[in-house]
N, C-alpha and C positions, 0 to 999 in steps of 0.2 A: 798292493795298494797303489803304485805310481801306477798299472793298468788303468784303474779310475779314472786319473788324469789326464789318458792320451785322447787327441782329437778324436772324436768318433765320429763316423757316418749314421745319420737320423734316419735317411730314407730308407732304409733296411730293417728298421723295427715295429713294420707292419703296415697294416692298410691303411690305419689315418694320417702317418706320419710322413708316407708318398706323397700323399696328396697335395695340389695346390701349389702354390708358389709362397716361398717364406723368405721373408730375409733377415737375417741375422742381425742383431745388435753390436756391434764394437766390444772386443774385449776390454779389460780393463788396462789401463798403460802408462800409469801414472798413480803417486800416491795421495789420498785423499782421504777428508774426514766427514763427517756424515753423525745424524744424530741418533740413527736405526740401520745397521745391516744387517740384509736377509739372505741368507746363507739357502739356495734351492730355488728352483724356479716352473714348480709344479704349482698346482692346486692350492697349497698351503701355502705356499712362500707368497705364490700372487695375491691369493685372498688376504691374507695380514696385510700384504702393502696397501691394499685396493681400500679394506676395512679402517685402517689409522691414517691413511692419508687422508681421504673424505673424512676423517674426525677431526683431523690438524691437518690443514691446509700448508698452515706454516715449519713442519715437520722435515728435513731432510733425509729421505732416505734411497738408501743403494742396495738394488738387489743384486745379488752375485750365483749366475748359475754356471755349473762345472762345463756340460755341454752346450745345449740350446735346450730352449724353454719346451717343455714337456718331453724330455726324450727319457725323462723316468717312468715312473705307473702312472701320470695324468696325460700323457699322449699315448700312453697302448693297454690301455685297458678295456672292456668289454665295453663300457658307455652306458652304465646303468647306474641314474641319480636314481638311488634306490634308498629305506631306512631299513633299519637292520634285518635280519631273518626269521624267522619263527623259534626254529630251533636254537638261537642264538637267545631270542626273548626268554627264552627257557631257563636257561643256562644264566640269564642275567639276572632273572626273580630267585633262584638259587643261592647263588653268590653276594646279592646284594641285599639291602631291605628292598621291602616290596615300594614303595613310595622312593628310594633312589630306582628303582628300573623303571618304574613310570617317568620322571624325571629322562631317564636317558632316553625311554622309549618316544619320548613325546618331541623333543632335541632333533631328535634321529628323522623324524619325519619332519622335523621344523626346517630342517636344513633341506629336503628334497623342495621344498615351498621355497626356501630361499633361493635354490638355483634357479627355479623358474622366473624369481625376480629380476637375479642377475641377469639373464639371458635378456627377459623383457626391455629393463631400464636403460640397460648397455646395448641393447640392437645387436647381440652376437648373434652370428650364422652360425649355428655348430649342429644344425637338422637337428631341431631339438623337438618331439614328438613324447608328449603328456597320455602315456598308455597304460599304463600301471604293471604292477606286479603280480605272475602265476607262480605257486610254489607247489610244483605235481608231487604225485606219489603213483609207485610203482607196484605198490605191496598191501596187504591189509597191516601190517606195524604199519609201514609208511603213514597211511591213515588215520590210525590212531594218533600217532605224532600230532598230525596236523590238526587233529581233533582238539588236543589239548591243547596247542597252541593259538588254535582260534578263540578257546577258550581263556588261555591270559590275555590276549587282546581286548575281548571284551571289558574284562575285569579290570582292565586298567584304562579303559574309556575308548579304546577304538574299537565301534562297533562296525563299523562302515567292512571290517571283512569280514569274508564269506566262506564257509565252510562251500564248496560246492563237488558234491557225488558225479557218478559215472557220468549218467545224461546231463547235468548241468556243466561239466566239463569240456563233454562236446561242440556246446556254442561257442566258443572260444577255441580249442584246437582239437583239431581230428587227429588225434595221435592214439593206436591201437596199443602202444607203450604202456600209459597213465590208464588209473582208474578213478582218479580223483584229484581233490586239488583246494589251494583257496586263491583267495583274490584280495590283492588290494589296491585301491584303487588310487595309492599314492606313488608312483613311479614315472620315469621319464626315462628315455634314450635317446642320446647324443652320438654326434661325432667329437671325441675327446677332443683330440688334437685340435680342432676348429673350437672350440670351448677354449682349452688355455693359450692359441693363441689370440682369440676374440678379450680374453680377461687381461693378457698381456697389453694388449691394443689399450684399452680401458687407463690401465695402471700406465703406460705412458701418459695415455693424455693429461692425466693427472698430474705429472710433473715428477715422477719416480724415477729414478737414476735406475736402468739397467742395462748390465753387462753379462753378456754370452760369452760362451769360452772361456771360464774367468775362473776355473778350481780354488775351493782355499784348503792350500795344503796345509797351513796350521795356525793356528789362534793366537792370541795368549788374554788369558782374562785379567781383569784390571778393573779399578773406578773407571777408566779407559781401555775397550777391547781394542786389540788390534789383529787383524787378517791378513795373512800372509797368503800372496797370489801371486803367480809367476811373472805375471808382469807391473806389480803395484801392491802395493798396503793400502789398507784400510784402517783410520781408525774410528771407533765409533762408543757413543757413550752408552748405546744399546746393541742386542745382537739376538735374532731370532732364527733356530735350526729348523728347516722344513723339508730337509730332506730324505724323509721315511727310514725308507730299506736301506740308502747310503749313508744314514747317519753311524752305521759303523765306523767310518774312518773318521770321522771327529770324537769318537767315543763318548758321545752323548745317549745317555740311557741303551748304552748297546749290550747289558746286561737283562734287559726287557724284553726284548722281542729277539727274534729270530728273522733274517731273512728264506722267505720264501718262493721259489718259480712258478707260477701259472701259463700256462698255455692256451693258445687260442689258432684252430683255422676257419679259413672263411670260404665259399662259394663264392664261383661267378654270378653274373645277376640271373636269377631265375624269369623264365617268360612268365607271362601272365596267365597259360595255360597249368603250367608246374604250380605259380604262387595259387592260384584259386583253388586245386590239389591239396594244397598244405591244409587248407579251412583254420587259418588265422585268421579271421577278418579284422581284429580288434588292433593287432602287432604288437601285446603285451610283450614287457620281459618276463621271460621264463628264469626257473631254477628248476632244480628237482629235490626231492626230499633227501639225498644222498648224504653220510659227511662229508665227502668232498662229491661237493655239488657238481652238477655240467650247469653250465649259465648261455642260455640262448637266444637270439635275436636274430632280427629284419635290420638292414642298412636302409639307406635314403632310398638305392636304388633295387632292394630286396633281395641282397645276398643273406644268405644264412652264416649266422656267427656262430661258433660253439666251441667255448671251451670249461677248462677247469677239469674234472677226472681225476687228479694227481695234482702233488703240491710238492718237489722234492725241494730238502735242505742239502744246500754243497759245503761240505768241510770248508772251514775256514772262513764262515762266512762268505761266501764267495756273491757279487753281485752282478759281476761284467763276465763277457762271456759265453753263460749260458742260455741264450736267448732262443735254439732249438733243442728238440728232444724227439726222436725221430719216434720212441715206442708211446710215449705220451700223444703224439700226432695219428700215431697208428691206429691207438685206443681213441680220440675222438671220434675219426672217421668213422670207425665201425660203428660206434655210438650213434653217431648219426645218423646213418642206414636204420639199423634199430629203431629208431625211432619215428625216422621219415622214409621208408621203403622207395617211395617214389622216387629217391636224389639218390638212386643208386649208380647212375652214369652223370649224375651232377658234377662238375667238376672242382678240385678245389685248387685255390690261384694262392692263399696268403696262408703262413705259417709260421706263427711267433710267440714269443714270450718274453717274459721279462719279472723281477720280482716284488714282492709283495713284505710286508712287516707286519707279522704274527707273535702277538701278545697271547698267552697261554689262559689269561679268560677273554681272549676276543672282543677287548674294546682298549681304544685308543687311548693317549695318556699327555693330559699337558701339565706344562709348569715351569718353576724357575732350577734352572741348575744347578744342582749340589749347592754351597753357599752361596755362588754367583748372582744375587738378586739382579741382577741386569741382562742373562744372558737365559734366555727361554725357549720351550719346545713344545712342538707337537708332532707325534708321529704313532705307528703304529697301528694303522686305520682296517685292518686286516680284509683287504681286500671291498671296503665299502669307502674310498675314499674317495669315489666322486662329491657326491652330496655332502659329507663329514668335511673332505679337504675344501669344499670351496664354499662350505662353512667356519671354518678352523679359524679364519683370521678374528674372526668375530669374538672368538674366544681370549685370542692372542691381543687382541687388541685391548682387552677389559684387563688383561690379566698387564699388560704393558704401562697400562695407564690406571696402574691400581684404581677401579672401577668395581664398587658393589653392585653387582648385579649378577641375573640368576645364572650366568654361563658362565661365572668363575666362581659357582655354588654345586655345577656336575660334577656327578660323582665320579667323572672322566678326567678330573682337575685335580692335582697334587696325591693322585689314588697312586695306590701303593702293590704296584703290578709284583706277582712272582718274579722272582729273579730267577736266569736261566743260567745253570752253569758254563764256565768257561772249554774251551776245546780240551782232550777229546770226547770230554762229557759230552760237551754241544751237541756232536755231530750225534753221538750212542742215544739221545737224547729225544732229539726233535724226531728223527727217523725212528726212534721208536714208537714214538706217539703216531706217527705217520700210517706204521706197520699196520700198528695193532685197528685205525680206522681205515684203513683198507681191507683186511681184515673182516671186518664190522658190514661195511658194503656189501663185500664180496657175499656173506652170509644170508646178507639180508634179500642181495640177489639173483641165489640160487633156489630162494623161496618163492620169488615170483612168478 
């Protein structure tokens, strides 16, 4: 656990987080009171500030993040403000009534709209490019997959995607991989890191106390929170968790999710002669029909991103640390080849990862703390928490300011996630669920 807490280097956790010039906020170094502390300084933590501040001006709040802002999953992740998956929508008309998955299905796209808003009204740079979403398939199951799931689309009102076959798939990418595919035309890709610190930007101007370098190693709940931080307390008559995957060590709903690692490398910038090769002309984000998808993209300046393949769970919760994984990098690469022939002498510069918070039905979970009506969360975003997180405050904010309205009526709100067992269960657990979808893959891609 005190690993968490050591100073860490940012610029080592991937290509958006090099970039640029940033500079830190002041830790915190003195003890103070406040009427809202926000515990995270990702996606979530920002948008809650961002969202109750603009509603109470006259509000005091202090956000408190462990390292610097975005060095969790909202500065290194793929950069896809994307709404859920297909196969996911699947999986949620299943488990839920049909009228709650429309509900989240509808949310879910509501918040990739809201990001474009954020972006637009805030003037943030974050190369934010309105391209939409490709979800290929590889296989005739794949197909069918995609069939049916075009199919609950419809039926729950978004007709606007497209089922689209072999030849229609070609306008869009020359990839001799896929045989097919859909389309939605509701997606966006950013540069993260320029995104949370653009929202950071934002949430100061506003008048938001934050502090960098600032871990809270330990709480204590009260009619009055108070935060214990290496260099200062905090106390506060409210307290919001928004740190996903780290919410392990505050033990907040860390019987819910599981952390998980994703992986990502990236290419140099390809010429013009390579990119016109590729026949993207549109620069959608990709996925592919896989259970553990590869997720792929165009940079500002047309590098090729691609990750995902693998999701491993490390004993013990483990969240710091594993940031490479040399057979998971191995396995992209060749993937890529696979997929794009041409990028076979392409080089690759960036290789990272970092981890992700996997709810065992794949969607996220807010609410108020065991009896703690004062001390709330959101997490869990299982790897869609662009859009979701820097939707999330919207939530937190109704739910903060007891607010009837329909976003403290999802069925994402006070839902009642499986509970995952404690260690050595955990670990016999999540990797087995891992196994057996790899597994599944594997199968499904010795068929193709």
């Amino acid at each position: 656990m005190r690993d968490a807490f050591k100073r860490m280097e940012y610029r080592d956790k991937g290509f958006w987080l090099e970039g640029g010039e940033y500079v830190e906020n002041a830790p915190l170094k003195e003890d103070i009171e406040c009427d809202l502390a926000i515990v995270g300084g990702g996606f979530t933590g920002l948008s809650s500030a961002y969202y109750i501040k603009k509603h109470d001006p006259s509000m005091n709040i202090a956000l408190l993040e462990a390292q610097v802002i975005g060095f969790g999953a909202s500065g290194r992740n793929g950069g896809f403000s994307m709404p859920v998956e297909g196969s996911e929508l699947t999986l949620h008309i299943r488990s839920m009534s049909r009228e709650q998955a429309k509900m989240y299905t509808d949310y879910s796209q509501d918040c990739v709209y809201n990001s474009r808003k954020l972006v637009e009204e805030e003037e943030i740079d974050c190369d934010f490019e309105w391209v939409g979403l490709m979800e290929v398939a590889r296989t005739p199951f794949q197909m069918k997959m995609l069939e049916r799931e075009v199919k609950h689309y419809h039926e729950l009102g978004h007709t606007d995607i497209e089922l689209l076959d072999n030849a229609a798939l070609k306008k869009y990418l020359n990839s001799s991989w896929h045989i097919g595919g859909r389309r939605d035309p509701v997606t966006a890709i950013i540069n993260p890191a320029k995104m949370v610190r653009g929202l950071k930007t934002a949430v100061d101007r506003l008048g938001v106390q934050i502090f960098e370098r600032t871990p809270v190693i330990e709480y204590h709940p009260g009619e009055s929170i108070e935060l214990v931080t290496p260099g200062g307390r905090v106390r506060a008559r409210n307290m919001i968790v928004a740190t996903n995957a780290f919410s392990m060590y505050l033990k907040i709903k860390h019987y819910r999710f599981v952390p998980m690692f994703t992986y990502i490398i990236l290419t140099e910038p390809l010429d013009d002669k390579l990119y016109d090769e590729l026949g993207w002309p549109g620069r959608e984000g990709m996925v592919d029909k896989k259970l553990f998808i590869h997720y792929f993209r165009l940079t500002s300046d047309n590098r090729l991103l691609i990750g995902g393949s693998d999701a491993p769970y490390y004993f013990g919760n483990s969240v710091v640390g594993r940031d490479k994984h040399s057979r998971i990098f191995e396995q992209l690469e060749r993937n890529m080849h696979g997929m794009f022939p041409i990028l076979k002498d392409t080089k690759i510069t960036h290789r990272w990862g970092g981890p992700v918070a996997i709810t065992l039905d794949f969607v996220p979970t807010f609410g108020r703390h065991a009896e703690h009506h004062n001390i709330l969360y959101g997490l869990g975003f299982c790897g869609h928490g662009v859009a979701q997180g820097l939707g999330a405050g919207r939530i937190l904010r109704d739910l903060l300011l007891e607010q009837d309205t329909d976003l403290v009526k999802l069925p994402i709100v006070h839902n009642k996630l499986f509970p995952i067992p404690p260690e050595p269960f955990r670990y016999i657990f999540a990797n087995g669920i891992r196994n057996l979808m790899r597994a599944f893959d594997a199968i499904v891609e010795i068929r193709a």
